[in-house]
C-alpha positions in Angstrom: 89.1 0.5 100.6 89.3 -0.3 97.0 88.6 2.1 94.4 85.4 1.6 91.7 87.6 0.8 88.9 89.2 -2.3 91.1 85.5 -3.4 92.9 84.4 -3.4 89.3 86.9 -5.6 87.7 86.5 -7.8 90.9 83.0 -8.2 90.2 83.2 -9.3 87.0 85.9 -11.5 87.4 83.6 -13.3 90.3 80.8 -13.7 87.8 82.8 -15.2 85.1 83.6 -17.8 87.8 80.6 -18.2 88.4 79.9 -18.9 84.7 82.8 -21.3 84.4 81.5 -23.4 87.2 78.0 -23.6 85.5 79.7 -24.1 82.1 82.2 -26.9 83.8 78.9 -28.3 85.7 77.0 -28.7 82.9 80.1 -30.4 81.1 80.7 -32.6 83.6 77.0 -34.1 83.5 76.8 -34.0 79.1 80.2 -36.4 79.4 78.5 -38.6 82.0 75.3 -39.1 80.4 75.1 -38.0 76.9 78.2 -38.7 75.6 76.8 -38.1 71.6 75.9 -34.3 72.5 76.4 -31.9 69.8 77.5 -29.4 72.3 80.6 -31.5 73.5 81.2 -32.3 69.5 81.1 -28.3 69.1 82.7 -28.0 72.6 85.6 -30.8 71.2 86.1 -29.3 67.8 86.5 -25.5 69.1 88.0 -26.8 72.7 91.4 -25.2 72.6 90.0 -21.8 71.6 88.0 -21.8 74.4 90.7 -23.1 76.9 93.0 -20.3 75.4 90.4 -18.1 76.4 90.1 -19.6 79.7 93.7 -20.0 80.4 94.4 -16.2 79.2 91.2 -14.1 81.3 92.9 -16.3 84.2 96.4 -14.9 83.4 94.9 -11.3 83.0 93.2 -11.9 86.0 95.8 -12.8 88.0 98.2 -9.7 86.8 95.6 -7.8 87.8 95.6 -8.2 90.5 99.1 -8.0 91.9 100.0 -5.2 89.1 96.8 -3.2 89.1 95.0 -4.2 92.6 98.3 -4.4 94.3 97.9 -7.5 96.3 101.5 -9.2 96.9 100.8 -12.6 95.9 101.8 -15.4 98.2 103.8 -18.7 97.7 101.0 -20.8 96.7 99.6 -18.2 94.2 103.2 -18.2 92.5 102.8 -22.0 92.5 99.3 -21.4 90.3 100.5 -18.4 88.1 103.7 -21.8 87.0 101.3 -24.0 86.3 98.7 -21.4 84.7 101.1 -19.3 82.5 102.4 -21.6 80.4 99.4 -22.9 79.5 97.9 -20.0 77.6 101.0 -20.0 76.0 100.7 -23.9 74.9 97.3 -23.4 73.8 98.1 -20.2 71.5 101.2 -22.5 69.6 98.8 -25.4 69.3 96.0 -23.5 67.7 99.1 -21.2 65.4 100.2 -24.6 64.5 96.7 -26.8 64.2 98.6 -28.9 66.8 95.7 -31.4 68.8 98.5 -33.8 70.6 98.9 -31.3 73.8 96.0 -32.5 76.2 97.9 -34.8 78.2 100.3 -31.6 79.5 97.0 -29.3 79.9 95.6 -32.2 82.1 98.9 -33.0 83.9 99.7 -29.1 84.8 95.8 -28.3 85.3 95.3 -31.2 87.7 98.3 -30.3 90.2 97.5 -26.6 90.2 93.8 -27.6 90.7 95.4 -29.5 93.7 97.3 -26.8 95.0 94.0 -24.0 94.8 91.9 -26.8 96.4 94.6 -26.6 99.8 94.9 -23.0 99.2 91.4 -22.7 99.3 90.7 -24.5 102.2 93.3 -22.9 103.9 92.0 -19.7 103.2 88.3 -20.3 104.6 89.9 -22.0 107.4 89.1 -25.7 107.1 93.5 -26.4 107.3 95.3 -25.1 109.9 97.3 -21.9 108.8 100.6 -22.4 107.7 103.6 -19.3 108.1 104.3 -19.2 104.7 105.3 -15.4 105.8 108.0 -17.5 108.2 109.6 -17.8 104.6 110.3 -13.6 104.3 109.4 -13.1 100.9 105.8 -13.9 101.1 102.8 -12.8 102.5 100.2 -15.4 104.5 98.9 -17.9 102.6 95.6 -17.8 104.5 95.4 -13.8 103.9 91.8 -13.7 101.7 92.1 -10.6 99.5 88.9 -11.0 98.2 85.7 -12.6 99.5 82.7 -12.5 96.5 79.4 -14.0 97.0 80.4 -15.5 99.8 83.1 -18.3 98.6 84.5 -16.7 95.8 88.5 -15.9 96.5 91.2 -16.2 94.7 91.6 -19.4 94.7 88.3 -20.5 94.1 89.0 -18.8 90.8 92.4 -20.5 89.9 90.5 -23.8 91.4 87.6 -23.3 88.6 90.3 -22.4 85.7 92.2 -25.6 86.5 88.8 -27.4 86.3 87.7 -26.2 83.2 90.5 -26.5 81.7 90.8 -30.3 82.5 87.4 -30.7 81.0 88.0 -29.0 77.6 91.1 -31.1 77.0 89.4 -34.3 78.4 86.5 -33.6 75.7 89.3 -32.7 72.8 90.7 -35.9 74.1 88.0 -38.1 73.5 85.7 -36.1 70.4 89.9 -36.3 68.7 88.8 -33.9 66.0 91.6 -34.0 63.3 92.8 -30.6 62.3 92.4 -29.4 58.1 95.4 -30.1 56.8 96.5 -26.9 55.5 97.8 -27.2 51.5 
């Protein structure tokens, strides 16, 4: 049994999944069909703020729950907290430094841990066989699902939506290529 405090923050964190996968939804159909929207101009010009934003609730997230919630995080979770981490950390230096040129390593390290949440995902809910990643003895089951919200949401799901919006932002700060100020 989880205490209020944890349910809480679980529930939250479930909704603003569920608002990233509107958000990345609606995204997704604004680049394919209306490629002069003022949203993905605004979306371009502010895109690493809001993928620091992203990149950082998902690293809070995640701490949270192995440091606060207490659940032991398995192999292919440690796989998504490399591939996440050092992302909010990219994103902070680029928007310090006014830097634009770091989408191609935001879309190369969100793509494989999208990837690896996708099989994690599916292993979780059962579509792939289960794998002993306990067989390893510093890990607990890949397959274990800690949480189950609205009935899809785990904790992969989450790390899978993260990866995705992240992909998008720096796709559309790719393509809008607003130029910083340059600072005098």
């Amino acid at each position: 049994m989880t205490s209020p405090f944890i349910s809480t923050i679980n529930q939250l964190l479930s909704f603003l999944v569920v608002g990233g996968q509107i958000i990345a939804v609606v995204l997704f159909l604004l680049i394919l069909f209306y490629k002069k929207s003022p949203l993905l101009k605004f979306v371009g010009k502010n895109g690493y703020l809001f993928a620091f934003i992203v990149s950082l609730t998902a690293m809070s997230g995640s701490l949270f729950y192995s440091e606060v919630a207490g659940f032991t995080p398995c192999v292919l979770c440690w796989y998504q907290r490399i591939l996440m981490y050092p992302q909010a950390i990219l994103l902070a230096v680029a928007l310090w430094k006014g830097d634009r040129r770091i989408n191609d390593y935001l879309i190369v390290l969100s793509a494989i841990g999208a990837l690896i949440a996708t099989y994690h995902y599916f292993l979780q809910i059962g579509v792939l066989p289960e794998l002993p990643c306990s067989v390893t003895g510093f890990s607990v089951s890949c397959s274990q699902v800690f949480i189950m919200n609205l009935g899809y949401i785990t904790i992969p799901m989450m790390a899978l939506t993260v990866f995705l919006l992240l992909i998008l932002l720096a796709l559309i700060n790719k393509k809008i290529r607003v130029e910083p100020k340059l600072k005098v």
